[in-house]
DSSP file (Angstrom, degrees, kcal/mol; ACC not computed):
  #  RESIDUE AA STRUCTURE BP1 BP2  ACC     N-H-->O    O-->H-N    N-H-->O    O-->H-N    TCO  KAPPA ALPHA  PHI   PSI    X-CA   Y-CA   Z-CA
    1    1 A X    >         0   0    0      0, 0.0     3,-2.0     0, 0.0    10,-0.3   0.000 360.0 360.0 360.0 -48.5    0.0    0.0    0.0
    2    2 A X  T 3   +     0   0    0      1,-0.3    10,-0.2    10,-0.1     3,-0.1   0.040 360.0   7.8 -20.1 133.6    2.7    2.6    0.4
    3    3 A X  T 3  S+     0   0    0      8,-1.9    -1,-0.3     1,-0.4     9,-0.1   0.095  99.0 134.8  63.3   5.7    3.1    5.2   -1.9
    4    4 A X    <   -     0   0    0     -3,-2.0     7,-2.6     7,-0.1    -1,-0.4  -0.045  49.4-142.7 -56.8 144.0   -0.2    4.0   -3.3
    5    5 A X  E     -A   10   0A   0      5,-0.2     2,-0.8    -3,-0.1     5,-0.2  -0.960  19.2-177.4-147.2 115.2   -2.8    6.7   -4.1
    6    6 A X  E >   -A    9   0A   0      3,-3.9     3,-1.7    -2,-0.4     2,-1.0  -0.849  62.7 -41.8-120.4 119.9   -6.3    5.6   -3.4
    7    7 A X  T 3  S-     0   0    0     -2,-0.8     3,-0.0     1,-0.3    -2,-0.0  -0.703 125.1 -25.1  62.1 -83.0   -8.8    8.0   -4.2
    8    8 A X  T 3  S+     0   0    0     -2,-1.0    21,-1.7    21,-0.0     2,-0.6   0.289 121.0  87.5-118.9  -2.8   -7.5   11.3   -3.2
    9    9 A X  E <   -AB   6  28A   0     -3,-1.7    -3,-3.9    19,-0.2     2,-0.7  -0.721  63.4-136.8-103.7 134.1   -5.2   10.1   -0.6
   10   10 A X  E     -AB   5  27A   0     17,-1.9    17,-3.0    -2,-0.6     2,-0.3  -0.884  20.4-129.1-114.4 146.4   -1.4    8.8   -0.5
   11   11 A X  E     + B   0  26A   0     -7,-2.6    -8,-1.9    -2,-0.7    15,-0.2  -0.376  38.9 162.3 -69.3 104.5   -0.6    6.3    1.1
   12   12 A X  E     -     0   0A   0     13,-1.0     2,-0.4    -2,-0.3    -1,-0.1   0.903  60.3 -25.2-103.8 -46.2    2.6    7.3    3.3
   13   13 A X  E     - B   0  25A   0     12,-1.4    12,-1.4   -11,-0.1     2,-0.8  -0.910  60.3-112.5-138.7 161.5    3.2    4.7    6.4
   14   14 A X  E     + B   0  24A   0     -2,-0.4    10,-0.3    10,-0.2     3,-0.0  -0.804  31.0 177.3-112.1 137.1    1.1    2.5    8.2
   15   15 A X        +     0   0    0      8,-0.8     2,-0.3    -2,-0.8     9,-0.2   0.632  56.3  23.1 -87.3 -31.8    0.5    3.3   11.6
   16   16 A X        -     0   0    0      7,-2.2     7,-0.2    -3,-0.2     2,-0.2  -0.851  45.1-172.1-149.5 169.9   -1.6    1.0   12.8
   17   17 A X        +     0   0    0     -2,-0.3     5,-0.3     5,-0.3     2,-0.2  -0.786  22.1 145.3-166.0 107.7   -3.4   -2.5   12.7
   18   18 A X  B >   -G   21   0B   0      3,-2.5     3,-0.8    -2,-0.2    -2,-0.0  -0.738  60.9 -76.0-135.8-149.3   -6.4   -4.3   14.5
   19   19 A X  T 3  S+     0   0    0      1,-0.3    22,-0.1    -2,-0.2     3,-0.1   0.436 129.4  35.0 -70.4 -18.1   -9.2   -6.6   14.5
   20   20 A X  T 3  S-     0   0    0      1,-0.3    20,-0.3    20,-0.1    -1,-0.3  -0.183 125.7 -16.2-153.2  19.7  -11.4   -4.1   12.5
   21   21 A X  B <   -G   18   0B   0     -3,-0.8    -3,-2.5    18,-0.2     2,-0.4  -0.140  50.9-105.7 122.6 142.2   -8.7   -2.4   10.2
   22   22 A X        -     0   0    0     -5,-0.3    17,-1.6    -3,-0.1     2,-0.3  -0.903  38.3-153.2-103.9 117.4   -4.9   -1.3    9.0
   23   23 A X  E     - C   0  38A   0     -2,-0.4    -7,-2.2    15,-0.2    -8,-0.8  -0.923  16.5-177.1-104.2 117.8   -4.5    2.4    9.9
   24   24 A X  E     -BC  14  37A   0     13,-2.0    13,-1.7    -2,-0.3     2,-0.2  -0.821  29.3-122.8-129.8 144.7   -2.0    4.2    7.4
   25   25 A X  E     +B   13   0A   0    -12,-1.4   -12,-1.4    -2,-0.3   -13,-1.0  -0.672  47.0 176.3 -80.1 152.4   -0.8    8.1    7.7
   26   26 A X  E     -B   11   0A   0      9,-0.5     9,-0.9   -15,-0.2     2,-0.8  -0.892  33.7-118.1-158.4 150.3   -1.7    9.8    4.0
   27   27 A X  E     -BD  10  34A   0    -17,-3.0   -17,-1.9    -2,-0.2     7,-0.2  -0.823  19.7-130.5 -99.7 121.2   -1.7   12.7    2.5
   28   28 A X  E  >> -BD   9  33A   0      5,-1.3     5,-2.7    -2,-0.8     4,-1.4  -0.493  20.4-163.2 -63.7 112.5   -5.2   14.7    1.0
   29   29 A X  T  45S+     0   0    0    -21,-1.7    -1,-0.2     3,-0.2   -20,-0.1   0.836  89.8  40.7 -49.6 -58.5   -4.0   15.3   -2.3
   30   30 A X  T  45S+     0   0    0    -22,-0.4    -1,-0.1     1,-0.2    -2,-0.1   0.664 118.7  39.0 -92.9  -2.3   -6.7   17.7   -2.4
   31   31 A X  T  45S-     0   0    0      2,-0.1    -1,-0.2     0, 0.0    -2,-0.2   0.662  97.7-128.4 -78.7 -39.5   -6.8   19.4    1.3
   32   32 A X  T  <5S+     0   0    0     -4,-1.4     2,-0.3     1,-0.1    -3,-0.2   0.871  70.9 102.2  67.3  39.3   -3.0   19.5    1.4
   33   33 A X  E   <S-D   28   0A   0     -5,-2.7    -5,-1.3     0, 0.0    -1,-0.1  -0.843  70.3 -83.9-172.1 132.9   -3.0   17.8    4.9
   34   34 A X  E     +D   27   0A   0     -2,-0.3    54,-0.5    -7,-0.2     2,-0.2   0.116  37.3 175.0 -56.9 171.4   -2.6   14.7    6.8
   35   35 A X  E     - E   0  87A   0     -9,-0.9    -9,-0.5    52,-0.2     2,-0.4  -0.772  30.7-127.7-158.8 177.3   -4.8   12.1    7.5
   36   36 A X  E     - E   0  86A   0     50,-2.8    50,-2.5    -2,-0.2     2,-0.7  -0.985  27.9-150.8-134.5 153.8   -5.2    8.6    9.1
   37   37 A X  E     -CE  24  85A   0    -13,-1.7   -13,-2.0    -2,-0.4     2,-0.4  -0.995   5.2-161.6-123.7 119.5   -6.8    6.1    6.7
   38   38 A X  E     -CE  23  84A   0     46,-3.5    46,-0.9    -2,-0.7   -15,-0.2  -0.980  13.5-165.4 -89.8 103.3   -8.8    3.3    8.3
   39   39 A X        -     0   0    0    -17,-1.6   -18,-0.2    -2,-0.4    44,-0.1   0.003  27.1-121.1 -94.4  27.1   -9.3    0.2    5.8
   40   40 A X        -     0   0    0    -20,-0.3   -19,-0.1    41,-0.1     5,-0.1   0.817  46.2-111.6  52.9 106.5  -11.8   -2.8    6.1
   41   41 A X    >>  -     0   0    0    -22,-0.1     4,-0.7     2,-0.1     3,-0.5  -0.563  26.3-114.8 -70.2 151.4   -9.1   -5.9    6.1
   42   42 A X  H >> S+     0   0    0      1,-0.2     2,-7.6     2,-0.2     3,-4.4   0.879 120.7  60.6 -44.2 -90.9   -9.6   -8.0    2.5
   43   43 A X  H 34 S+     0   0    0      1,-0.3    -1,-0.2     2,-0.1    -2,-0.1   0.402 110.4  40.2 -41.2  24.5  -10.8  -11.0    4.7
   44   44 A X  H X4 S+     0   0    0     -2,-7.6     3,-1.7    -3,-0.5    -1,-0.3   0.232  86.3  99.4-150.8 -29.6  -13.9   -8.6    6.1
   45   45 A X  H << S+     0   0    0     -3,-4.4    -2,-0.1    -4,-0.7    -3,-0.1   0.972  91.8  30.7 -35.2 -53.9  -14.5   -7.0    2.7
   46   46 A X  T 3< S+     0   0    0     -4,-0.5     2,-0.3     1,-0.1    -1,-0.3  -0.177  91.7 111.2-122.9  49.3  -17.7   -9.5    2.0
   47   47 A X    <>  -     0   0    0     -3,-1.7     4,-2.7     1,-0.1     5,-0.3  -0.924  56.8-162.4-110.3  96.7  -18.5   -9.7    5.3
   48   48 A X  H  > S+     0   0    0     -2,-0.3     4,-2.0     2,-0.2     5,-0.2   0.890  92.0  45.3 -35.9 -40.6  -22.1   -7.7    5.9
   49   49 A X  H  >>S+     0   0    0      1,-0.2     4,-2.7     2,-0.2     5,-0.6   0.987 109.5  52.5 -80.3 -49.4  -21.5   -7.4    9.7
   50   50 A X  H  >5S+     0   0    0      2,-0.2     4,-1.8     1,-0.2     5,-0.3   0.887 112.7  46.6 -42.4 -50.1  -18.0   -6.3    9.4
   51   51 A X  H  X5S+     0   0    0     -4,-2.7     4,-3.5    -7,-0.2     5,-0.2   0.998 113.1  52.8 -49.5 -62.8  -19.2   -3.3    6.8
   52   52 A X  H  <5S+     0   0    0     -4,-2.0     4,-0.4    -5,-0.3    -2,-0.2   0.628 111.2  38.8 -59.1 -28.2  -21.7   -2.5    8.9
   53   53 A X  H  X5S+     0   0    0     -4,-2.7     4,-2.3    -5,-0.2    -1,-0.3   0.641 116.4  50.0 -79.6 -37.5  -19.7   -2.1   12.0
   54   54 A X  H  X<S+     0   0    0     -4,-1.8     4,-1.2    -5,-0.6    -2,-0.2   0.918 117.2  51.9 -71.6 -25.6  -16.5   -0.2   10.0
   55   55 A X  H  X S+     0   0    0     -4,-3.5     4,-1.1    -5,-0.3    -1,-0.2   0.786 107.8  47.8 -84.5 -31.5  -19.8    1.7    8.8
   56   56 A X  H  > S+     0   0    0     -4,-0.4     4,-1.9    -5,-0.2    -1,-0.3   0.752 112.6  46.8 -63.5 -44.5  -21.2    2.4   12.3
   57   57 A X  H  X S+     0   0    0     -4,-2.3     4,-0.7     2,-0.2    93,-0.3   0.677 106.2  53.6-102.2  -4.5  -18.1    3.6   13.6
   58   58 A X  H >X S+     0   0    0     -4,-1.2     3,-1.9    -5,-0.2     4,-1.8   0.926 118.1  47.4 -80.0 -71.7  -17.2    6.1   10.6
   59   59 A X  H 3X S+     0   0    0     -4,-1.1     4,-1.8     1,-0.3    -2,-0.2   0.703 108.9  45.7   2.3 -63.1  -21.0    7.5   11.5
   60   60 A X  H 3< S+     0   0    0     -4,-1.9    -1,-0.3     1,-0.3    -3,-0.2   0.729 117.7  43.3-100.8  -1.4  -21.1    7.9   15.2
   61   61 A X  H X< S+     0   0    0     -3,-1.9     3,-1.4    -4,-0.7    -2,-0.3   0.844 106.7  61.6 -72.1 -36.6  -17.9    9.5   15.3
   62   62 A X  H 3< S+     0   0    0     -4,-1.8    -2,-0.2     1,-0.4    -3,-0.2   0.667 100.9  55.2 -64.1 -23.9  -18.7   11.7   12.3
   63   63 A X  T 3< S+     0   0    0     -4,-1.8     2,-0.4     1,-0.1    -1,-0.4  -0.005  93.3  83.4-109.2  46.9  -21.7   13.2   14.2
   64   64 A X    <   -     0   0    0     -3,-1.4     2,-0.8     6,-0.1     8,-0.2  -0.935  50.3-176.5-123.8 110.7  -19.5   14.4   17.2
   65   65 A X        +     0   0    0     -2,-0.4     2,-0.3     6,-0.1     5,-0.1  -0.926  31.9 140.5-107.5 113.7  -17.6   17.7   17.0
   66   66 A X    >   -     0   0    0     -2,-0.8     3,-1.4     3,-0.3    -2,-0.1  -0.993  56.6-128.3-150.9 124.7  -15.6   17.6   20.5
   67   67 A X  T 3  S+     0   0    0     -2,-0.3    51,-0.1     1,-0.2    -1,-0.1   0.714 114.7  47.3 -56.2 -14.2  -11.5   18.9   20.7
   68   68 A X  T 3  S+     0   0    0     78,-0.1    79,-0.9    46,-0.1     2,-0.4   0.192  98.5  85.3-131.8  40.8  -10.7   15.5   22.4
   69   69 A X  B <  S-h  147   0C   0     -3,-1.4    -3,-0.3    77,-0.2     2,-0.2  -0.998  86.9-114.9-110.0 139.8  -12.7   13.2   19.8
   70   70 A X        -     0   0    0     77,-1.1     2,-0.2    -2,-0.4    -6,-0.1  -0.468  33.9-125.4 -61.9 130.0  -11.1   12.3   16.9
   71   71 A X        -     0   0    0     -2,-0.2    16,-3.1    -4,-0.1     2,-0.6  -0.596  12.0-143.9 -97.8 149.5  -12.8   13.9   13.7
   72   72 A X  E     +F   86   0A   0     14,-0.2    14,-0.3    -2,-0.2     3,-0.1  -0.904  17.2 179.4 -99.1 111.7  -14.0   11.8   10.8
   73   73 A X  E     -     0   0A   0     12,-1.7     2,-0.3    -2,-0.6    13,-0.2   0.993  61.3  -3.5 -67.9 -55.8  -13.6   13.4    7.2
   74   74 A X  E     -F   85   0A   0     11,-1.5    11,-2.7     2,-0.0     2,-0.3  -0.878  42.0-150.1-138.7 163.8  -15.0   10.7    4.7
   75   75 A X  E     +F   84   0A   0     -2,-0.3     9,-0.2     9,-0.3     2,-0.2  -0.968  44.4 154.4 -63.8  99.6  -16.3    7.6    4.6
   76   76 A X  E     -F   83   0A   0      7,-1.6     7,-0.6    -2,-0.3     2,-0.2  -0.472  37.7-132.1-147.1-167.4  -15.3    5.5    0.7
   77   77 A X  E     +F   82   0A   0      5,-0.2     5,-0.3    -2,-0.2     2,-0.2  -0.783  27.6 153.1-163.6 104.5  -14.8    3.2   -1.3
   78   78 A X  E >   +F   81   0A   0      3,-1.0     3,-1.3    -2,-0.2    -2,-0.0  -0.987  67.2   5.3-147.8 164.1  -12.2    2.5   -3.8
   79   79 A X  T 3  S-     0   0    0     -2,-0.2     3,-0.1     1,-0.2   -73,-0.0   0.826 129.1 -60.2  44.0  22.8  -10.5   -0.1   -5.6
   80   80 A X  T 3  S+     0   0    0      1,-0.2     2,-0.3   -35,-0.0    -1,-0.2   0.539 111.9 108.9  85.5  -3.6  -12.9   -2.3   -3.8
   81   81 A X  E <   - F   0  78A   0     -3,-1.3    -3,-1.0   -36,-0.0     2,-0.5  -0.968  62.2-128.8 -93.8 116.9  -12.0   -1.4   -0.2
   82   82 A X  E     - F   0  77A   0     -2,-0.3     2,-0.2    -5,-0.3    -5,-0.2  -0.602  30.8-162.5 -79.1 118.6  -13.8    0.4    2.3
   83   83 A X  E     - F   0  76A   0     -7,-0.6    -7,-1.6    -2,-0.5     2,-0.4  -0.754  23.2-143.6-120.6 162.7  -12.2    3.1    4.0
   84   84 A X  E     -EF  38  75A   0    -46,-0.9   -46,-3.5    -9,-0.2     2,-0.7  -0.997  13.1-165.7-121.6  98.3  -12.1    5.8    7.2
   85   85 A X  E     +EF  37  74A   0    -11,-2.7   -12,-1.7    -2,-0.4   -11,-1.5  -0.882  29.8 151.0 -78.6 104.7  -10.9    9.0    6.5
   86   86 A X  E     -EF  36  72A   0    -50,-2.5   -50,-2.8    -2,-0.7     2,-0.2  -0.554  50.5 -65.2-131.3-178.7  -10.1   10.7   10.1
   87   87 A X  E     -E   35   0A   0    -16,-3.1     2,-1.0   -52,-0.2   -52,-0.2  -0.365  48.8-128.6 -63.6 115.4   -7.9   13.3   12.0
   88   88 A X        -     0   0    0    -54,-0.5     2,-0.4    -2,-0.2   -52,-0.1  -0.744  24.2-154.6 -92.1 116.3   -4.3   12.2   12.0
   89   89 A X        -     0   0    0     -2,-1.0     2,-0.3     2,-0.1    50,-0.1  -0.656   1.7-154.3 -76.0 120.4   -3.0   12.4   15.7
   90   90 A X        +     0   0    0     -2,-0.4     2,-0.1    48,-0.1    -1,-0.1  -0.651  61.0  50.3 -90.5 163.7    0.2   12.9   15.8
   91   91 A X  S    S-     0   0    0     -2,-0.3    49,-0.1    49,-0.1     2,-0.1  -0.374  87.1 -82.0 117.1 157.5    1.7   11.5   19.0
   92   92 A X        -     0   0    0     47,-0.3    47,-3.0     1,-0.2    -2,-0.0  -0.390  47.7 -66.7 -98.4 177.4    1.2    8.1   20.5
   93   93 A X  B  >  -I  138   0C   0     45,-0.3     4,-2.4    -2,-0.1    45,-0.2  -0.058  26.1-128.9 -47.6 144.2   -1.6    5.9   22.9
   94   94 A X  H  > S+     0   0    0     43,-1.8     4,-1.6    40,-1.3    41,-0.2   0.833 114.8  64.1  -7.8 -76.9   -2.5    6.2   26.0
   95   95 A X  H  > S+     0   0    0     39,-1.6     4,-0.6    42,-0.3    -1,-0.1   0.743 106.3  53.7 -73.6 -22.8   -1.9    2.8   26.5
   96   96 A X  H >4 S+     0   0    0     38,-0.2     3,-2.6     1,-0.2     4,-0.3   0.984 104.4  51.5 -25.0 -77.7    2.1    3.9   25.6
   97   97 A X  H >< S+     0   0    0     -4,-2.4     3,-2.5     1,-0.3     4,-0.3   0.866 106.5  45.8 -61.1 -34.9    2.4    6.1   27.7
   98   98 A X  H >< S+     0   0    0     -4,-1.6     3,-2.1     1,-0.3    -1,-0.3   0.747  97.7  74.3 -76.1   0.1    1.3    4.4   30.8
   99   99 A X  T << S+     0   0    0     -3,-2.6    -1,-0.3    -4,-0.6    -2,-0.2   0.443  96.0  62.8 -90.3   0.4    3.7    1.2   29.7
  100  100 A X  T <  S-     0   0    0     -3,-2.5    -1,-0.4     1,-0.6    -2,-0.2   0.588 126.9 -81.2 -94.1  -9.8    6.3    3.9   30.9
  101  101 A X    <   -     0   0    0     -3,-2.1    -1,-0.6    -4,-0.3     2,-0.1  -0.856  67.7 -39.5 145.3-176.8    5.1    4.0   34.3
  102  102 A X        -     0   0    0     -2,-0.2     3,-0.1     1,-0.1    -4,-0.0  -0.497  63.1-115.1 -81.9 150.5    2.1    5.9   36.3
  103  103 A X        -     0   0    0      1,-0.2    -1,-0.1    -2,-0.1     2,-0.1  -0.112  36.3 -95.5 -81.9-168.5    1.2    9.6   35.1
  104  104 A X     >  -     0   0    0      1,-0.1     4,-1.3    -2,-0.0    -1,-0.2  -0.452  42.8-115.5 -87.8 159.8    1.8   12.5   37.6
  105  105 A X  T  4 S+     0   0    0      2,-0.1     4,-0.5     3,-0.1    -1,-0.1   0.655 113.2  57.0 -71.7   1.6   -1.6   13.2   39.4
  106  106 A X  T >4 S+     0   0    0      2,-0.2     3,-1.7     1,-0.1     5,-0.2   0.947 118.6  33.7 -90.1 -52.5   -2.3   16.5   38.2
  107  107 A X  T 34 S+     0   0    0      1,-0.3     4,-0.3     2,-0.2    -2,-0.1   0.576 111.1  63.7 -84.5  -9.9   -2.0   15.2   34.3
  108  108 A X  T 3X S+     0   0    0     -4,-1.3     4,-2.5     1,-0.2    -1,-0.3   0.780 118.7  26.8 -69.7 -34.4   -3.5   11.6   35.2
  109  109 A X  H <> S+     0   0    0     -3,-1.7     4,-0.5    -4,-0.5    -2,-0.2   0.220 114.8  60.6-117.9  12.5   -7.1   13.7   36.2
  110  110 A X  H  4 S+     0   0    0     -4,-0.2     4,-0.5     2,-0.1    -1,-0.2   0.587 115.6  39.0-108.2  -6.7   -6.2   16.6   33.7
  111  111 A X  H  > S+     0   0    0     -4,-0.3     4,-2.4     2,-0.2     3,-0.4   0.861 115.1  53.0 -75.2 -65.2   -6.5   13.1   31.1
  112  112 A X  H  X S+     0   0    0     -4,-2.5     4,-1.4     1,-0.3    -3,-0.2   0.871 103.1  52.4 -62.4 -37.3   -9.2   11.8   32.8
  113  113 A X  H  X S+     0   0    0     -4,-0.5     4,-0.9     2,-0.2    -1,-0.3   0.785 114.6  46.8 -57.9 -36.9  -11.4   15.0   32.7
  114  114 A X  H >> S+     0   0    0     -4,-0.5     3,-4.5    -3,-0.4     4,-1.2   0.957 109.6  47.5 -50.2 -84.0  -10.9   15.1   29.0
  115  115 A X  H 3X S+     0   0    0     -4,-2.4     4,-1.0     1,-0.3    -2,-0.2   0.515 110.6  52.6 -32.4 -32.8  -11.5   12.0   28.4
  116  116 A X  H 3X S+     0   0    0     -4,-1.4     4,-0.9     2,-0.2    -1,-0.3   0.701 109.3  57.8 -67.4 -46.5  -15.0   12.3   30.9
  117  117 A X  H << S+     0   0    0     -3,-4.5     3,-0.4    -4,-0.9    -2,-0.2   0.814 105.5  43.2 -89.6 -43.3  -16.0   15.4   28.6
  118  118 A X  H  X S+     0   0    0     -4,-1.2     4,-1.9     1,-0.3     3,-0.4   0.769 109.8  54.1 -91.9  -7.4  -16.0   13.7   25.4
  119  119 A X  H  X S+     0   0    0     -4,-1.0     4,-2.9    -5,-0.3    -2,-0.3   0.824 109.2  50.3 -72.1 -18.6  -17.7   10.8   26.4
  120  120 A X  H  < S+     0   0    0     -4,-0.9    -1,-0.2    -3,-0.4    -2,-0.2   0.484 107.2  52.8 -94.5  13.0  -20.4   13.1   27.8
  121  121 A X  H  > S+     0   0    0     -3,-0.4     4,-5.1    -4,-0.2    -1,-0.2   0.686 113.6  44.2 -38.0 -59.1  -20.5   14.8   24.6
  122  122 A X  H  <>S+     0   0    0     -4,-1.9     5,-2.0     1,-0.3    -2,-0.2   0.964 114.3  50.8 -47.7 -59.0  -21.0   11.1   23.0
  123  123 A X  T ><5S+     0   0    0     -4,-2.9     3,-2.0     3,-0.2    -1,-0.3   0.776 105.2  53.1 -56.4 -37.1  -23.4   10.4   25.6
  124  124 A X  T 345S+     0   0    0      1,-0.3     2,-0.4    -5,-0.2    -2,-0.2   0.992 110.7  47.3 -74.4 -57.1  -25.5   13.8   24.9
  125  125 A X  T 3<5S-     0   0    0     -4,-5.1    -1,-0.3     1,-0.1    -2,-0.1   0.109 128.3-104.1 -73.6  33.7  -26.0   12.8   20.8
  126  126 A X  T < 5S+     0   0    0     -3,-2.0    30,-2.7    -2,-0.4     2,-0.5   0.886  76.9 139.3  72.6  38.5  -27.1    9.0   22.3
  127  127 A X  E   < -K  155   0D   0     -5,-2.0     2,-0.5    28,-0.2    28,-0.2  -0.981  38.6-155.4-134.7 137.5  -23.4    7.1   21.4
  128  128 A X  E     -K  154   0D   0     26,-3.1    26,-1.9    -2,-0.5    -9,-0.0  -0.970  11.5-151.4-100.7 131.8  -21.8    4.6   23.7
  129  129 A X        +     0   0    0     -2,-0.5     2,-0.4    24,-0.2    23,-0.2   0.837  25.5 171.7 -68.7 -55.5  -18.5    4.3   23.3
  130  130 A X  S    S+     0   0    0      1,-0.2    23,-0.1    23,-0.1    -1,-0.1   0.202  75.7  61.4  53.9  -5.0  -18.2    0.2   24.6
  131  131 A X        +     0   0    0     -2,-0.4     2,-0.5     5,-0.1     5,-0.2   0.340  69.7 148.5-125.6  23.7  -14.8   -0.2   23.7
  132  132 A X        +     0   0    0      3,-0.1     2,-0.2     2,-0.1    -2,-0.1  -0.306  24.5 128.6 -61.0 101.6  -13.1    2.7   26.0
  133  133 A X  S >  S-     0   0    0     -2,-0.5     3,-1.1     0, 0.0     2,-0.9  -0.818  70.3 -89.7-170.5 141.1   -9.5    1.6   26.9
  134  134 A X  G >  S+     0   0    0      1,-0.3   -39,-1.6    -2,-0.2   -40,-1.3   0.262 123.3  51.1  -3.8 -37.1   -5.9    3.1   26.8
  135  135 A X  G 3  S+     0   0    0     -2,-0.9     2,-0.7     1,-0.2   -41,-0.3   0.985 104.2  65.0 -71.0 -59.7   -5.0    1.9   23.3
  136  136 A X  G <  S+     0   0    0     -3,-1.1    12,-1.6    -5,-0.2     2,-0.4  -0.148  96.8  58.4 130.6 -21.3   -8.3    3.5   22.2
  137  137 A X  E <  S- J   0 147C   0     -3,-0.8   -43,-1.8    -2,-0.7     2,-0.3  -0.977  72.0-148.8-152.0 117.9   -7.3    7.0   23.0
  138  138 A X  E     -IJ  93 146C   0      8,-3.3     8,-0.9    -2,-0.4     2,-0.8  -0.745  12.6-135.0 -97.0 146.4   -4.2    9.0   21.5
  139  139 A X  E     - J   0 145C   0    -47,-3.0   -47,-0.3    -2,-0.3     6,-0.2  -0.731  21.8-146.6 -97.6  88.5   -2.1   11.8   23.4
  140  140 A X        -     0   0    0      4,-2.3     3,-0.2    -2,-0.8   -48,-0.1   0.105  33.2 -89.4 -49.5-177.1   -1.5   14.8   21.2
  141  141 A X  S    S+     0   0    0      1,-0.2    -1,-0.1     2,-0.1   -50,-0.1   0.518 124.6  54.3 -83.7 -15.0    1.8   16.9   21.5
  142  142 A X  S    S-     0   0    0      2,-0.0    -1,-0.2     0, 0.0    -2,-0.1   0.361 122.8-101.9 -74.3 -21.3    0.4   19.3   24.1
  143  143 A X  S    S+     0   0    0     -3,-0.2    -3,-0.2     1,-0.2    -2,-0.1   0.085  79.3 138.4 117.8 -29.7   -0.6   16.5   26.4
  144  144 A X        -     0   0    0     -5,-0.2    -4,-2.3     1,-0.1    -1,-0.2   0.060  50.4-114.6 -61.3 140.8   -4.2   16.8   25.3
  145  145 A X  E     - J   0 139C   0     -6,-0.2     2,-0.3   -34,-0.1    -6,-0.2  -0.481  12.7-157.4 -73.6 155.4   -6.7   13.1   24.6
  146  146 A X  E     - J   0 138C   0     -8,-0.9    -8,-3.3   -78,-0.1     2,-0.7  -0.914   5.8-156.0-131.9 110.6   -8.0   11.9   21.5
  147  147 A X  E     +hJ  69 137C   0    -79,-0.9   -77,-1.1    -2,-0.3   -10,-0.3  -0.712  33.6 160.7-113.0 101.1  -11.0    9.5   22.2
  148  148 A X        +     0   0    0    -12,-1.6   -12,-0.1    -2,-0.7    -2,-0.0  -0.654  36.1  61.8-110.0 176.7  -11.0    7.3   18.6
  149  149 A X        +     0   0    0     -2,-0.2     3,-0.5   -92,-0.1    -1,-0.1   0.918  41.5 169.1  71.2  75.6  -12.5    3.7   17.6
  150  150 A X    >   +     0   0    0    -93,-0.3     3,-2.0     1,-0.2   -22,-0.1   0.248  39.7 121.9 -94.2  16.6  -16.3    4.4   18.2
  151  151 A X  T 3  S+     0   0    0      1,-0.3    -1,-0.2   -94,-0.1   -95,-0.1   0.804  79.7  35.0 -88.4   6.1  -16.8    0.7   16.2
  152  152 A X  T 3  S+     0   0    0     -3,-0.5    -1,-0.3   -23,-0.2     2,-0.2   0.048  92.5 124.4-121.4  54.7  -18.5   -0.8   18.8
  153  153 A X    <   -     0   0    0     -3,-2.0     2,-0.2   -23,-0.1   -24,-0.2  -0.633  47.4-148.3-104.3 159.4  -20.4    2.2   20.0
  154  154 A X  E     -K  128   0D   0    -26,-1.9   -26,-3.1    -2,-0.2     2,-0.6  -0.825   6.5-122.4-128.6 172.8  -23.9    1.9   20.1
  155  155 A X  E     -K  127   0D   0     -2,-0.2     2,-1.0   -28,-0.2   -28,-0.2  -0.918  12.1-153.2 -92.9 112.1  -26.9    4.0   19.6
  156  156 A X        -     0   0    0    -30,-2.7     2,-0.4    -2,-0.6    -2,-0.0  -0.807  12.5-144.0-108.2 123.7  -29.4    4.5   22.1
  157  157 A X        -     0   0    0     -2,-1.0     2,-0.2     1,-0.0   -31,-0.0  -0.656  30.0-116.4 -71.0 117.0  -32.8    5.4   20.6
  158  158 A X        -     0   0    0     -2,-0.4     2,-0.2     1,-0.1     5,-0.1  -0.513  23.1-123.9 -86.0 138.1  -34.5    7.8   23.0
  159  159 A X    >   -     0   0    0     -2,-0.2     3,-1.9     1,-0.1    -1,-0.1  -0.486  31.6-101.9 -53.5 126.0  -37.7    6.6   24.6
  160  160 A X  T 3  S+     0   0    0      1,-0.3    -1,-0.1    -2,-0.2     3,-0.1  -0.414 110.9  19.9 -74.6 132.7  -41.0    8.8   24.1
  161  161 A X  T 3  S+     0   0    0      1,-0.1     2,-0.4    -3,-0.0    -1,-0.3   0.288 101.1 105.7  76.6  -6.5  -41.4   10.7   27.3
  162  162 A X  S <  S-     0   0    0     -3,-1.9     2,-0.6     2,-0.0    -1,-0.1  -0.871  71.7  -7.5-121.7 136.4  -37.8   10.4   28.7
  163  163 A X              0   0    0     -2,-0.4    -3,-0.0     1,-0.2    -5,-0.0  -0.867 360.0 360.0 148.8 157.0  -36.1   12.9   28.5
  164  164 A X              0   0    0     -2,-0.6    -1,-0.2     0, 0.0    -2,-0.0  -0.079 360.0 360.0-130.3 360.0  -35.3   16.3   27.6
């Protein structure tokens, strides 16, 4: 996939790998600006539930605008792969950082209060997050969280009468 130009993006490193997708840095040809590319692995391609989950989680981040959620640009399709166009974070995990040791307390609760804020963002537009843990959350270059991988978030359908 390197140097590879799929749709408007090229393809520069890959950053990442899980269960649910191969995360690559690229550059928007047509922004000028970096990106993170989320891909549907081939062996998931022509799998319904698997679309339908990579499809959920481009979604229910895409309707959260929060400074400590990771933004989604596009959602695509090319060359027969289904892709995640998001916010490239620079800066590593969470789950990094702590694999150096415990944080100070003032920047362990100045973490945790982020982190608190955009889930009650999530929580306010009706998305559960379900998969919140260290890996799961990136640490920008100021210190600040970035709450990503909403694909097992759910949707809660509000009840009539409950509520505001």
């Amino acid at each position: 996939m390197l140097g590879r130009t799929i749709s408007h993006y090229r393809i520069l490193e890959k950053i990442g790998e899980g269960g649910m997708g191969e995360v690559y840095r690229a550059e928007d040809t047509s922004l000028d600006r970096k990106v993170a590319l989320k891909f549907l692995p081939d062996f998931l391609q022509e799998d319904p539930t698997a679309k339908k989950r990579f499809l959920r989680e481009a979604k229910s981040a895409a309707a959260l605008d929060h400074p400590y959620i990771c933004k989604i640009y596009e959602v695509g399709e090319a060359e027969g792969r289904d892709f995640i166009s998001m916010e490239y974070v620079e800066g590593g995990t969470l789950k990094e950082e702590l694999a150096k040791g415990s944080l100070p307390l003032k920047e362990a609760l100045q973490k945790s209060a982020e982190i608190a804020e955009a889930l009650e963002k999530a929580h306010q537009r009706g998305i559960i997050h379900r998969d919140l843990k260290p890996s799961n959350i990136m640490l920008t270059p100021e210190g600040h969280v970035k709450v990503m991988d909403f694909g097992l978030a759910k949707r809660l359908v509000p009840v009539e009468g409950v509520g505001g």
